[in-house]
C-alpha positions as CSV (number, residue, x, y, z in Angstrom):
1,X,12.4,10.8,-3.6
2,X,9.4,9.6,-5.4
3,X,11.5,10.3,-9.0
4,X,14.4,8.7,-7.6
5,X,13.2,5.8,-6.7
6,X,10.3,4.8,-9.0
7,X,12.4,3.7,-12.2
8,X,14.4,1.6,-10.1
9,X,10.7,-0.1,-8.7
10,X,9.9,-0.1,-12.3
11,X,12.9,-2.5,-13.3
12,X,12.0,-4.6,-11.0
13,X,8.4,-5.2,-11.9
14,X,6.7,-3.3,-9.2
15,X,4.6,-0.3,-9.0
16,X,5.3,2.4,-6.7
17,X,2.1,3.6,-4.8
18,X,3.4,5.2,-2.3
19,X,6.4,7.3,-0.6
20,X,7.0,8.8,3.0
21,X,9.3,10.2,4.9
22,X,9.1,10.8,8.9
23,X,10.5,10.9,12.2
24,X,9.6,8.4,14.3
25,X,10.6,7.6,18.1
26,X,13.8,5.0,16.5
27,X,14.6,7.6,14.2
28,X,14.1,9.3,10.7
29,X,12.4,6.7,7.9
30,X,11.9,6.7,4.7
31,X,8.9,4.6,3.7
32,X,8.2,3.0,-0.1
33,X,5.1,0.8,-0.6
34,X,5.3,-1.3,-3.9
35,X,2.7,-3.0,-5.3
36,X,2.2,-5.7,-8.8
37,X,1.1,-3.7,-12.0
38,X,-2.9,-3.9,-12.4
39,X,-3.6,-7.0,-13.7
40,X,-0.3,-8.9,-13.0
41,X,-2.0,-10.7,-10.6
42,X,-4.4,-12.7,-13.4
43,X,-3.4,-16.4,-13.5
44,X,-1.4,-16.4,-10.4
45,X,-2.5,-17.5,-6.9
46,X,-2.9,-15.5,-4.0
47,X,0.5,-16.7,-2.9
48,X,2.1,-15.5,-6.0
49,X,0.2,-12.0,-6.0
50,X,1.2,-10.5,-3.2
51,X,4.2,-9.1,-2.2
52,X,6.9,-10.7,-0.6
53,X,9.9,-10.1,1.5
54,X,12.1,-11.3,-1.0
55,X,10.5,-8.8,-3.5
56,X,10.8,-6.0,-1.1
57,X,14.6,-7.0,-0.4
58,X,15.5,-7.2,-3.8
59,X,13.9,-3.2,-4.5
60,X,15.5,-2.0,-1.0
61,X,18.7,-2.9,-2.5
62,X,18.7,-1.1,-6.1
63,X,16.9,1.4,-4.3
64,X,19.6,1.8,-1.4
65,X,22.1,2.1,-4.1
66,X,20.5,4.6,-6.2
67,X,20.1,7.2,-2.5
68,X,23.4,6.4,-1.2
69,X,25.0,8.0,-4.9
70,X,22.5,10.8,-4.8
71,X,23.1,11.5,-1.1
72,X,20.5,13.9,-1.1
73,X,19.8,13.0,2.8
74,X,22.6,14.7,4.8
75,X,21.8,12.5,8.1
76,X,21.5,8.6,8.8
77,X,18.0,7.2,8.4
78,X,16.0,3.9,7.7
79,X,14.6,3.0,4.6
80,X,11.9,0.5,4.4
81,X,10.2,-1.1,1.7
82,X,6.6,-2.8,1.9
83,X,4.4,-4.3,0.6
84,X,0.8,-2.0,1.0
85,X,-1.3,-4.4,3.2
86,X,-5.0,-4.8,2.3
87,X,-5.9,-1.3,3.6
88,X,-3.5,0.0,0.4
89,X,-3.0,3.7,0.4
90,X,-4.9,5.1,-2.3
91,X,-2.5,8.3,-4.1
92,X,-2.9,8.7,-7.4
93,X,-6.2,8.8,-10.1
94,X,-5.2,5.1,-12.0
95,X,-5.2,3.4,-8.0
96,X,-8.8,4.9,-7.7
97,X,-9.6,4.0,-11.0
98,X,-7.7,0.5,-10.3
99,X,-10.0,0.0,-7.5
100,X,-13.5,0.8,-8.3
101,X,-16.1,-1.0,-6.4
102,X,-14.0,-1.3,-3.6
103,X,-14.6,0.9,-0.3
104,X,-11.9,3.6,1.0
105,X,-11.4,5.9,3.2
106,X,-10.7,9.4,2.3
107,X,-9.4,12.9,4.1
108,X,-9.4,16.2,2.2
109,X,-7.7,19.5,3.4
110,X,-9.7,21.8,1.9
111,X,-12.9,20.0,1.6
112,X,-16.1,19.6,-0.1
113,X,-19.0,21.0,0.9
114,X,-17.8,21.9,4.2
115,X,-16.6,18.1,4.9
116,X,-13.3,16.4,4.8
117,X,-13.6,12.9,5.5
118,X,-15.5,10.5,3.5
119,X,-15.9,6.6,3.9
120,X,-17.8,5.0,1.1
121,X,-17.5,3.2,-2.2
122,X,-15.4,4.4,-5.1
123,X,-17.5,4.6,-8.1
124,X,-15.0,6.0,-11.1
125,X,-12.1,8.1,-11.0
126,X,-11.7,10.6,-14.1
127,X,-10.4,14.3,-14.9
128,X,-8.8,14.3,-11.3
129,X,-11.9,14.0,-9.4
130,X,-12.8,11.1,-7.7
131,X,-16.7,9.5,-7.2
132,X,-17.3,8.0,-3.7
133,X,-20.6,6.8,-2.7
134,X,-21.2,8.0,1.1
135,X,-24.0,8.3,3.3
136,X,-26.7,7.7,0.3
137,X,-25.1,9.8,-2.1
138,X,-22.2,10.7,-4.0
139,X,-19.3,13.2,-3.6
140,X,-16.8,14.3,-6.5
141,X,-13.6,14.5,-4.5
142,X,-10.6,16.4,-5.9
143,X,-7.6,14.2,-6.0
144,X,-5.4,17.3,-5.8
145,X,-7.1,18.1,-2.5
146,X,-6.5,14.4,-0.8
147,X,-4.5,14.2,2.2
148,X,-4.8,10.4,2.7
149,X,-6.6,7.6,1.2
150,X,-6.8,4.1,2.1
151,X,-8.9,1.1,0.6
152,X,-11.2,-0.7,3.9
153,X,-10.4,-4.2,3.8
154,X,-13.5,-6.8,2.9
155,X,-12.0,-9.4,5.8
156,X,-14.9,-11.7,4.9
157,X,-13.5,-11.9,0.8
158,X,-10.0,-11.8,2.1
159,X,-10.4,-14.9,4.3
160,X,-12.6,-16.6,1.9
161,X,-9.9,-16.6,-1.3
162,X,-7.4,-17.7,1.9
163,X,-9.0,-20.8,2.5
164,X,-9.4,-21.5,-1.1
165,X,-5.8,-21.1,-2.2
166,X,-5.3,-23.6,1.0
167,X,-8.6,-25.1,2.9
168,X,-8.7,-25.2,6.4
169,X,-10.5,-23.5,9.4
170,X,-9.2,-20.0,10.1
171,X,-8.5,-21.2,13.7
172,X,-10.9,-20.2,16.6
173,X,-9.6,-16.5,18.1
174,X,-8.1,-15.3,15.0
175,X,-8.2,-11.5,14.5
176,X,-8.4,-10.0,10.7
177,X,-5.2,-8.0,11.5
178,X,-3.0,-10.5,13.4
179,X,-1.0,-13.2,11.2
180,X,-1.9,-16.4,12.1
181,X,-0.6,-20.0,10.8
182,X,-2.5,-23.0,11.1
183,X,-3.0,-26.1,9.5
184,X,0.5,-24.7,7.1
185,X,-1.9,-21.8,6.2
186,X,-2.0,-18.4,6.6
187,X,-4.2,-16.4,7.6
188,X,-4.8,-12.6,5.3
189,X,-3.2,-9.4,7.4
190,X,-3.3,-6.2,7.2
191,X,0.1,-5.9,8.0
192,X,2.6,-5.6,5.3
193,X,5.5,-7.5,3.8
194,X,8.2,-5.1,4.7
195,X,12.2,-4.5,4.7
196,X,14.1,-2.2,6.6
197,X,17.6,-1.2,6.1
198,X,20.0,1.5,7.7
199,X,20.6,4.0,5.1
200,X,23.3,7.1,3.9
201,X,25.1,9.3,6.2
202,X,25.8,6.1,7.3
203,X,25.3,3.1,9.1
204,X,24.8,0.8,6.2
């Protein structure tokens, strides 16, 4: 799926950081997260650097296309395209290296050192290992090995560049991961710009 799809994200501008495929309770989904090439987002606002639905409509489309001629699925399912949120999954060695300095979370399989999961600040990312700063030290962590990875929002940065792309008051109650809209501006989520579309087999 990830070869499949990732020239058309390409084409479109966007990087693809992540693909999944599951069964949930409203039935099977196939999940892309798409993000701006690493340093895209210079000169823009924060407006202009994330990812919007009209972004993720335009990729669910070429993408749709692109499964429904492969029809490599052999049953219905949804495909949804998102944006990654500010907890981003982390997948391969250029989004660790992309994001050094910032804090992640991060489960192993195997392990290291008889430990799995780590939650700490990424220091580099080289020769498919790596660095994260936990509990005082640091741990070399096999990127091979990684079952998930996701960054930990800074909610405190995140509001701060919101209210200076638009001042205002982040209005009183507010939670970090609820969208809120006051004063005509919106508050940071960590919930995604997303697009979901029936898929193949098919009830497009």
């Amino acid at each position: 799926m990830w070869t499949l799809a990732e020239p058309y994200v390409r084409d479109a501008g966007f990087d693809l950081i992540e693909v999944q495929f599951a069964r949930e309770q409203r039935g099977a989904v196939l999940r892309l997260f798409i993000d701006r090439p690493a340093g895209s987002e210079q000169g823009q606002s924060l407006a202009q650097a994330l990812i919007g639905v009209d972004d993720c409509e335009r990729v669910s489309r070429d993408v749709s296309a692109a499964l429904d001629v492969a029809d490599n699925i052999s049953h219905t399912y949804l495909l949804e395209v998102s944006s990654p949120g500010l907890d981003r999954p982390l997948r391969r060695e250029r989004d660790f290296a992309r994001f050094v300095g910032e804090s992640a979370r991060v489960r192993l399989e195997a392990g290291v050192e008889g430990r799995r999961n780590f939650s700490g600040t990424i220091r580099a990312a080289k020769d498919g290992r790596v660095e994260i700063a936990c509990d005082g030290r640091s741990y070399e962590l096999p990127i091979d090995d990684i079952v998930r990875a996701n960054l930990i929002p800074d909610w405190d940065r995140e509001f701060a560049r919101a209210g200076e792309a638009q001042p205002g008051s982040t209005p009183d109650g507010a939670k970090p991961n609820e969208k809120s809209i006051a004063g005509g501006r919106e508050v940071p989520s960590k919930v995604p710009s997303k697009v979901s579309s029936s898929n193949n087999r098919s009830a497009s």
